[in-house]
Z-matrix of the N, CA and C atoms (Angstrom, degrees):
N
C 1 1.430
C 2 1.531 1 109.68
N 3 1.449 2 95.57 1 137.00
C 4 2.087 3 91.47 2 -177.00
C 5 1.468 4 94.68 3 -60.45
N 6 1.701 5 106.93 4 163.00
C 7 1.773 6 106.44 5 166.15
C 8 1.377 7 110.54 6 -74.32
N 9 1.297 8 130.60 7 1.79
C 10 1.491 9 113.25 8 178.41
C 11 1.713 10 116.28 9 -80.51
N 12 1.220 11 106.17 10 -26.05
C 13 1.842 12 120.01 11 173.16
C 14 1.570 13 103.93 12 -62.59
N 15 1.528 14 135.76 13 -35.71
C 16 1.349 15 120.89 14 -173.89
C 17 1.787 16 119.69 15 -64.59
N 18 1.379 17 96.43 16 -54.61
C 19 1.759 18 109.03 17 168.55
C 20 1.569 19 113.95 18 -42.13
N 21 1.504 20 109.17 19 -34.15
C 22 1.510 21 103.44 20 -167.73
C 23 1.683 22 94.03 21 -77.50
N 24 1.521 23 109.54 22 -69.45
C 25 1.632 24 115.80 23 -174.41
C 26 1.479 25 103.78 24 -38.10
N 27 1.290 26 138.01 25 -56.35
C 28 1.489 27 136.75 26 174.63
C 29 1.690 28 93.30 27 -43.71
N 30 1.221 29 127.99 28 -61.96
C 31 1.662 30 110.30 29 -156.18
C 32 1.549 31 109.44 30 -66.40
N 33 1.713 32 118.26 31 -26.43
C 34 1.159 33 130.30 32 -168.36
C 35 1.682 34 105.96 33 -77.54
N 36 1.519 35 117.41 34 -29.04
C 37 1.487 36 140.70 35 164.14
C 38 1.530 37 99.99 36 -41.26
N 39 1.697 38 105.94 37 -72.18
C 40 1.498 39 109.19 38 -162.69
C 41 1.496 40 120.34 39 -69.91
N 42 1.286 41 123.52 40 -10.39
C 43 1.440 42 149.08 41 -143.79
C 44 2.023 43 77.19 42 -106.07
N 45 1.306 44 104.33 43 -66.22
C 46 1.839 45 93.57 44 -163.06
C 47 1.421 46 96.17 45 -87.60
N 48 1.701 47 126.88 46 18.18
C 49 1.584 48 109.17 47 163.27
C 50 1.537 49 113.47 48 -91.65
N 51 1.565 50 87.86 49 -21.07
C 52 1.866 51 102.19 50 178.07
C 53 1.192 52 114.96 51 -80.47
N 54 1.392 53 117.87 52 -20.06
C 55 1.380 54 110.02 53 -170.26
C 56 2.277 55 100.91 54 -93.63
N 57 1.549 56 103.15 55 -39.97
C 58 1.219 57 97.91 56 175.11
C 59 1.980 58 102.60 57 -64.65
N 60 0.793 59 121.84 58 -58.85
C 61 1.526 60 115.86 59 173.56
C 62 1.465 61 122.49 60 -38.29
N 63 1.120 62 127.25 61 -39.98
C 64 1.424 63 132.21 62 161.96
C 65 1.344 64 120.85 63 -53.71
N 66 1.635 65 107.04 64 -50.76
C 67 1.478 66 123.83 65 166.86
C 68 1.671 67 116.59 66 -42.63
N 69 1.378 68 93.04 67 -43.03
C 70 1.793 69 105.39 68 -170.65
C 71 1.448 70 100.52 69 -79.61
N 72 1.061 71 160.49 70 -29.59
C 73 1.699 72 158.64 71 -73.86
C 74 1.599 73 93.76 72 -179.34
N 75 1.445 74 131.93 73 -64.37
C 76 1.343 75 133.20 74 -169.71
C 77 1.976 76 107.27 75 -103.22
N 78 1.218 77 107.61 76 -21.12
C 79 1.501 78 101.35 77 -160.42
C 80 1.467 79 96.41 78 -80.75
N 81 1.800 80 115.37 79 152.38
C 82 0.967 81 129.49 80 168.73
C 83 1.419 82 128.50 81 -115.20
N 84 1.761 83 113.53 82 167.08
C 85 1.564 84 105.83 83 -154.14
C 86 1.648 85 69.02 84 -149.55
N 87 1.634 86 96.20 85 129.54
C 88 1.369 87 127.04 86 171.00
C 89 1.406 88 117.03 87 -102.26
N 90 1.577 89 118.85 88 116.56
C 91 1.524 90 110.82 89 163.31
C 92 1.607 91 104.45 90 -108.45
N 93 1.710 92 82.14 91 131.54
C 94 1.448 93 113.30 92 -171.17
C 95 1.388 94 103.23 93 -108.74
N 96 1.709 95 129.85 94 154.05
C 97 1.676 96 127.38 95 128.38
C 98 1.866 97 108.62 96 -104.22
N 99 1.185 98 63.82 97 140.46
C 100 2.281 99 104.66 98 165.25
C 101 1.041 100 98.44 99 -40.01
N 102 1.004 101 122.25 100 140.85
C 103 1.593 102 126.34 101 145.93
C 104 1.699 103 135.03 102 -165.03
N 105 0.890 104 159.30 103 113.97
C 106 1.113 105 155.28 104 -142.93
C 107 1.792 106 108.90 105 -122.88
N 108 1.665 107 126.95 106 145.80
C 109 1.051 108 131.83 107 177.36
C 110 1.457 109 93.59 108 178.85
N 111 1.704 110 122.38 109 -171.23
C 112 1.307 111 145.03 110 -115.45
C 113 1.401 112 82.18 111 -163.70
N 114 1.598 113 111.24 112 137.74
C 115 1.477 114 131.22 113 170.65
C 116 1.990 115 103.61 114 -79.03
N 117 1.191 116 96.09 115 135.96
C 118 1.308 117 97.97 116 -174.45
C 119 1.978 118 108.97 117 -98.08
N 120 1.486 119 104.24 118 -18.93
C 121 1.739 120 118.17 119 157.10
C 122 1.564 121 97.04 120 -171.40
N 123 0.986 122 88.38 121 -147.91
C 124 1.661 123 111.06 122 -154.64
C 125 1.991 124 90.33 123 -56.48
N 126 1.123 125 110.81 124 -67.77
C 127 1.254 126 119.11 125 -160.10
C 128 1.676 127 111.04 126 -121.72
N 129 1.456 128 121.00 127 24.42
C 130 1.699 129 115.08 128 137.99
C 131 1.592 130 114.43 129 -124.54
N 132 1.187 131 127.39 130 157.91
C 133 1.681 132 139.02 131 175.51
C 134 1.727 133 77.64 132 -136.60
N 135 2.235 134 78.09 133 141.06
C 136 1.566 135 102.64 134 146.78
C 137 0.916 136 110.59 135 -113.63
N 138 2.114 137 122.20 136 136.82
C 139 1.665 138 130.28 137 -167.12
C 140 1.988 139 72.52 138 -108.78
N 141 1.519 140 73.35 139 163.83
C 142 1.639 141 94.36 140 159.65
C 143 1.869 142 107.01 141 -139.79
N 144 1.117 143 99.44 142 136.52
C 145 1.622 144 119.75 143 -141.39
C 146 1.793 145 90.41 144 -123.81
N 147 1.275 146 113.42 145 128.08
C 148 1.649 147 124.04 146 -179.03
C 149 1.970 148 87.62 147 -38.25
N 150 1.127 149 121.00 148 176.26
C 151 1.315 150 135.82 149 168.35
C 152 1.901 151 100.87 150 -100.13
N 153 1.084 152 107.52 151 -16.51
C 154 1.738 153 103.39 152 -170.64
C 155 1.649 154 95.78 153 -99.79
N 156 1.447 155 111.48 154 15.38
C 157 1.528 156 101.79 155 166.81
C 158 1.561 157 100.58 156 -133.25
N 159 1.156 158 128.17 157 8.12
C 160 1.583 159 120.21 158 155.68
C 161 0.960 160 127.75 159 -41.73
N 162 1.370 161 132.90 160 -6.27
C 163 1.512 162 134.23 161 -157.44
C 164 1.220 163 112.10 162 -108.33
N 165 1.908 164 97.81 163 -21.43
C 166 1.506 165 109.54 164 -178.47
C 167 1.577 166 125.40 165 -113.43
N 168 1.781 167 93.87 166 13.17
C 169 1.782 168 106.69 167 -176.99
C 170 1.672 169 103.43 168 -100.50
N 171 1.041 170 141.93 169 116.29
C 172 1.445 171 147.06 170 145.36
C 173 1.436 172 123.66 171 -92.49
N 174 1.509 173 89.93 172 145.35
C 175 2.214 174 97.42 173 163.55
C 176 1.260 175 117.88 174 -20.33
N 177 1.224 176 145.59 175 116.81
C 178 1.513 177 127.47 176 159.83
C 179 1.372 178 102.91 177 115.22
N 180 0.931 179 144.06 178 -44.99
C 181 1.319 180 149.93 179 177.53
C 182 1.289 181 121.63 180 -24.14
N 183 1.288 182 145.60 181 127.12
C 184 1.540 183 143.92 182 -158.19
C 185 1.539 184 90.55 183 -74.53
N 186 1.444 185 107.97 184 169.84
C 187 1.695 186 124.63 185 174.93
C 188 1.444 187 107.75 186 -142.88
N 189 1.047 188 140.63 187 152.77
C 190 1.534 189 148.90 188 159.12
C 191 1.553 190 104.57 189 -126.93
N 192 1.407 191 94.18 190 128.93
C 193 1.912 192 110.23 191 -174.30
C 194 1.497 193 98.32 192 -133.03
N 195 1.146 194 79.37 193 156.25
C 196 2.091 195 103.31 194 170.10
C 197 1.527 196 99.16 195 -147.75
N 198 0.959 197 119.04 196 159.69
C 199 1.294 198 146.48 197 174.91
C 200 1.569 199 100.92 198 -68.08
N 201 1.519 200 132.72 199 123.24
C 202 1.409 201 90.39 200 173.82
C 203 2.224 202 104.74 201 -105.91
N 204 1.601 203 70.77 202 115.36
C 205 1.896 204 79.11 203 178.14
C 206 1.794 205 104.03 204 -121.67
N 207 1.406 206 120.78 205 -173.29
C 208 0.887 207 125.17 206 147.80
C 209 1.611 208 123.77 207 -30.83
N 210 1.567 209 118.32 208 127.34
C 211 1.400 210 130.76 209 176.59
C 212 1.503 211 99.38 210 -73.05
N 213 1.371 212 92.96 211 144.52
C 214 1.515 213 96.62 212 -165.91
C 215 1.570 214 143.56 213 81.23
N 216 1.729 215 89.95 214 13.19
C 217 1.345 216 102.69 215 -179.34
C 218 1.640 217 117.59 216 -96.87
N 219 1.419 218 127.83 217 -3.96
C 220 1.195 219 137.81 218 -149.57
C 221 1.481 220 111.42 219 51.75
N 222 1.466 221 114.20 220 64.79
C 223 1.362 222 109.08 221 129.89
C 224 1.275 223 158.01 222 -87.28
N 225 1.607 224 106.77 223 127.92
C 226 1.562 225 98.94 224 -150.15
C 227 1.808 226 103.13 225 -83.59
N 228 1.410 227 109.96 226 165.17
C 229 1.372 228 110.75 227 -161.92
C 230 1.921 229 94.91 228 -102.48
N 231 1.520 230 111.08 229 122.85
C 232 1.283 231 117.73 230 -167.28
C 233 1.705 232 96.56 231 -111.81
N 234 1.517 233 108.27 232 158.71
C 235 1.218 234 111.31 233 -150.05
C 236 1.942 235 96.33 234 -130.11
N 237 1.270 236 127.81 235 132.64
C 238 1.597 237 120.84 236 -167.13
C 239 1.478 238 95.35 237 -140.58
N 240 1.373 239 121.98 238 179.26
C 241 1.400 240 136.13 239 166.07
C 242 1.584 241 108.28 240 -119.32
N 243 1.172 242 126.80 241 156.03
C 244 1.539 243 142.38 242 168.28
C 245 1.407 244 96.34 243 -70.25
N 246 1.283 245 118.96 244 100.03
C 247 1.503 246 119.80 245 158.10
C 248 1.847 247 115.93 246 -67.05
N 249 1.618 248 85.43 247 -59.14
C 250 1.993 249 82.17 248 177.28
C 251 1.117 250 105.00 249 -165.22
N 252 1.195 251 122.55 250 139.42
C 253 1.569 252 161.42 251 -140.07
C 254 1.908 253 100.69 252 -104.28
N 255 0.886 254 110.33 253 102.17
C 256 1.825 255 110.15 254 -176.84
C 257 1.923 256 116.01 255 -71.77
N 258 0.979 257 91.74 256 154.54
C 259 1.551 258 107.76 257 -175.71
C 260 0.557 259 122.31 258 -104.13
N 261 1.618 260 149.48 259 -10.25
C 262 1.159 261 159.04 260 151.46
C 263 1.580 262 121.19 261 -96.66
N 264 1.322 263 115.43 262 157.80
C 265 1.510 264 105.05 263 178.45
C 266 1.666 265 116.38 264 -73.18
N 267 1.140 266 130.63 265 139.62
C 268 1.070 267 138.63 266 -178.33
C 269 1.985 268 118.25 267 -65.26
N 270 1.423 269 107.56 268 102.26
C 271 1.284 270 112.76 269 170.89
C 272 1.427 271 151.92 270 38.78
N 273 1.859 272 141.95 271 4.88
C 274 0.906 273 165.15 272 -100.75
C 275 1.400 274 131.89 273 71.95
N 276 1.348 275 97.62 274 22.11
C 277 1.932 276 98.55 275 -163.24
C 278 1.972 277 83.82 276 -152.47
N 279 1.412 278 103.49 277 74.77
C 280 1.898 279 104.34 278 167.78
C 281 1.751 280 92.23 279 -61.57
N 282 0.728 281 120.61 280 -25.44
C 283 2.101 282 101.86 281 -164.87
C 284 1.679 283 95.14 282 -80.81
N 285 1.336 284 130.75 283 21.89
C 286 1.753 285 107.94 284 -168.00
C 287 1.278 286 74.75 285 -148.51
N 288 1.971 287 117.30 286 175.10
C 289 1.372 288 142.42 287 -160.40
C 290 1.349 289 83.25 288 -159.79
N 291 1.904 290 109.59 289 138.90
C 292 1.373 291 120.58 290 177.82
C 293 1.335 292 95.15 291 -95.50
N 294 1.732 293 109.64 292 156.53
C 295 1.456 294 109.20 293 -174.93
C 296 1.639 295 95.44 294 -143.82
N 297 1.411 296 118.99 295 115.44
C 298 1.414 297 93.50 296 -172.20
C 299 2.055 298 112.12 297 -92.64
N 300 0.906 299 132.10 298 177.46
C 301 1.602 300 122.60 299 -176.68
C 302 1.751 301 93.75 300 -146.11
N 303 1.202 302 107.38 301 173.09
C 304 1.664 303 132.36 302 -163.21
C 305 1.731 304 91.72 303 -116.83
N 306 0.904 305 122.53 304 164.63
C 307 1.046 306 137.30 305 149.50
C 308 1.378 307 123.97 306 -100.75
N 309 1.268 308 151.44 307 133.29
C 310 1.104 309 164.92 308 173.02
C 311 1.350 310 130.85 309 -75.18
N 312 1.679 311 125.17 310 130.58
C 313 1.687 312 104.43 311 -179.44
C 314 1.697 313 91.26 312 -90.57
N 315 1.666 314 92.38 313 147.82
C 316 1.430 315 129.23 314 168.85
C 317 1.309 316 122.07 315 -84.27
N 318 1.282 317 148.63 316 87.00
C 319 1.691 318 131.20 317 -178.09
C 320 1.425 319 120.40 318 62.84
N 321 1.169 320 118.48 319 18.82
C 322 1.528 321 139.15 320 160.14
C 323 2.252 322 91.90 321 90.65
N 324 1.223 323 102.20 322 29.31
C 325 1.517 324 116.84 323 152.58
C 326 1.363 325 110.50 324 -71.45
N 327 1.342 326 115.87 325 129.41
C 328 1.492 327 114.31 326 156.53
C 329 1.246 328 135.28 327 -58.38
N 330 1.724 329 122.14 328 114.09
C 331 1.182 330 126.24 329 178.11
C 332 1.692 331 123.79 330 -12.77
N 333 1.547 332 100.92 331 -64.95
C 334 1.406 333 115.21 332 -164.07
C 335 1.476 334 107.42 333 -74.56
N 336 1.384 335 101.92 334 107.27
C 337 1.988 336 101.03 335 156.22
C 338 1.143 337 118.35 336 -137.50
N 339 1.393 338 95.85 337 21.80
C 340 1.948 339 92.34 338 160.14
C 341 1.252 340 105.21 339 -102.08
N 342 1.622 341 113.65 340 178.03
C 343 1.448 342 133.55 341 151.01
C 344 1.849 343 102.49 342 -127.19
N 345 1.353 344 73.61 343 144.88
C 346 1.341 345 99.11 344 -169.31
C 347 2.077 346 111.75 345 -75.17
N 348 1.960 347 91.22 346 130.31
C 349 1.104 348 128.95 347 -144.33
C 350 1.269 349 135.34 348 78.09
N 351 1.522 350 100.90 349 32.61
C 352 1.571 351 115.10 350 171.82
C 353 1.730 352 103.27 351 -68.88
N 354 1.300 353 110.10 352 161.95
C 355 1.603 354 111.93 353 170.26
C 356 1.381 355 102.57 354 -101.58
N 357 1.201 356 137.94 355 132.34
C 358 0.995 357 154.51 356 117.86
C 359 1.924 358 151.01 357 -12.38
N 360 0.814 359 136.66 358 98.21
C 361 1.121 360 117.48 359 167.89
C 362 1.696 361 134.41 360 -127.67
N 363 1.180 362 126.31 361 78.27
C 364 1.687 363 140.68 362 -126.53
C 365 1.654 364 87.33 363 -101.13
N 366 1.562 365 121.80 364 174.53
C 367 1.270 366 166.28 365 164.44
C 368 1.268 367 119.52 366 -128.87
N 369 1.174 368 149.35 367 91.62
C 370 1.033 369 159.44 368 145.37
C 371 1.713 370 124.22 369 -39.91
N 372 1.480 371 107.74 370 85.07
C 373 1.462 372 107.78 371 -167.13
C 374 1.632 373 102.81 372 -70.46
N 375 1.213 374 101.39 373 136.76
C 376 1.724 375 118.35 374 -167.73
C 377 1.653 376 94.76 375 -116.10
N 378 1.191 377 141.19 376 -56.25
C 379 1.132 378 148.12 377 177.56
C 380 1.675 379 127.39 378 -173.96
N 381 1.095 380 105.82 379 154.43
C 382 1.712 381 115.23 380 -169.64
C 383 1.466 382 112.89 381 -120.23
N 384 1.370 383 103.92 382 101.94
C 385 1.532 384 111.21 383 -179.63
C 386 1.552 385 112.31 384 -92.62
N 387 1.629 386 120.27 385 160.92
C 388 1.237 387 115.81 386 175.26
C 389 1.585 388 118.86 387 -78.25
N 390 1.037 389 122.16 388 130.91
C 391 1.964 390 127.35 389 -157.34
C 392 1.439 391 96.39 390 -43.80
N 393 1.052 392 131.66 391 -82.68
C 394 1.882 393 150.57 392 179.66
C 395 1.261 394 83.22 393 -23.66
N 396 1.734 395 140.99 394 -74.73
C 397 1.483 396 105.73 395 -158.76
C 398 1.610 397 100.10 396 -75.12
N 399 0.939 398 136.24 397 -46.14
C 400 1.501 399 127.35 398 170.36
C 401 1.493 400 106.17 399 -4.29
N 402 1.208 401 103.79 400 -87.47
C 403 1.344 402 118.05 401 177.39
C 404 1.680 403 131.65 402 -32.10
N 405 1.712 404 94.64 403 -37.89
C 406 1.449 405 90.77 404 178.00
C 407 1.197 406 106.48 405 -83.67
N 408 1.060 407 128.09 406 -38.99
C 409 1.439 408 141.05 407 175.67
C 410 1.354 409 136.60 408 -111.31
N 411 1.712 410 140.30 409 49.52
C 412 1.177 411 142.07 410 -159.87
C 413 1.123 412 120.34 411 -47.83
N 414 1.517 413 132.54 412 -54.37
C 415 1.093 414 153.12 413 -142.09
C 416 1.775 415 105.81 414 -97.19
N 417 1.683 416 122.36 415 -4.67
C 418 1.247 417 118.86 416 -165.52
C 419 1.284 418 98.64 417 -72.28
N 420 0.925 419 128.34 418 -69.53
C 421 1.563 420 115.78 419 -166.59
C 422 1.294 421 136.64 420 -55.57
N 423 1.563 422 116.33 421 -20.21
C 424 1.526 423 117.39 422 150.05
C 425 1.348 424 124.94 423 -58.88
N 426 1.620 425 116.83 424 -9.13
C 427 1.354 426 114.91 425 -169.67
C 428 1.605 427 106.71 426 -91.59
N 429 1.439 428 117.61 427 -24.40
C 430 1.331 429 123.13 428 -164.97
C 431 1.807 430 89.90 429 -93.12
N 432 1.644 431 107.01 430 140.56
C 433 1.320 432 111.02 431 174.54
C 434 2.007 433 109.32 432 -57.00
């Protein structure tokens, strides 16, 4: 190989160690629960949430929703808060807890773009760790009550 190809591959080396290192250093890793429910109007849905993750849903808590339609339909991803967390088991389903959420305005978008008895399909953001400790350690935060 001529010596002019080594300097380049070395700069092209440091270029994707910085860029995977950056990746590791700033990027974030969200633990979410599943959950599925029905718009109750324009701007509340009730999810129903396993019962073995009640412990980890509170007031206020971010939400991520989609419509659940056909993939590939442009559904846009709408964003709510946990208003309140139910106490009883939710309706034919003892293993789940209803949780109802708000919808949120977007960029001075109007909250409401459902109609009510839409299906649902939400994420429940629980917390956002930095990727690198993720990585070193996945499993820490399920371990702490």
């Amino acid at each position: 190989m001529p010596p002019l190809r080594w300097p380049i591959i070395g700069m092209l080396f440091l270029i994707l160690f910085g860029a995977v290192a950056a990746f590791l250093l700033w990027g974030n890793r969200s633990e979410t629960i599943a959950s599925r429910g029905t718009s109750l109007s324009a701007e509340r849905v009730t999810l129903n949430i396993p019962s073995s993750a009640l412990a980890k849903v509170v007031a206020g808590q971010s939400v991520r929703m989609l419509q659940a339609t056909p993939p590939g339909s442009g559904r846009p991803i709408l964003h709510a808060v946990i208003e309140q967390v139910g106490a009883a088991p939710a309706s034919g389903a003892p293993s789940f807890m209803p949780v109802t959420a708000r919808l949120i305005r977007q960029g001075g978008k109007p909250a409401g773009a459902l109609t009510p008895g839409t299906a649902i399909e939400a994420r429940i953001v629980l917390a956002s760790r930095p990727l690198l400790q993720w990585i070193i350690s996945p499993h820490a935060s399920e371990a702490t009550p």
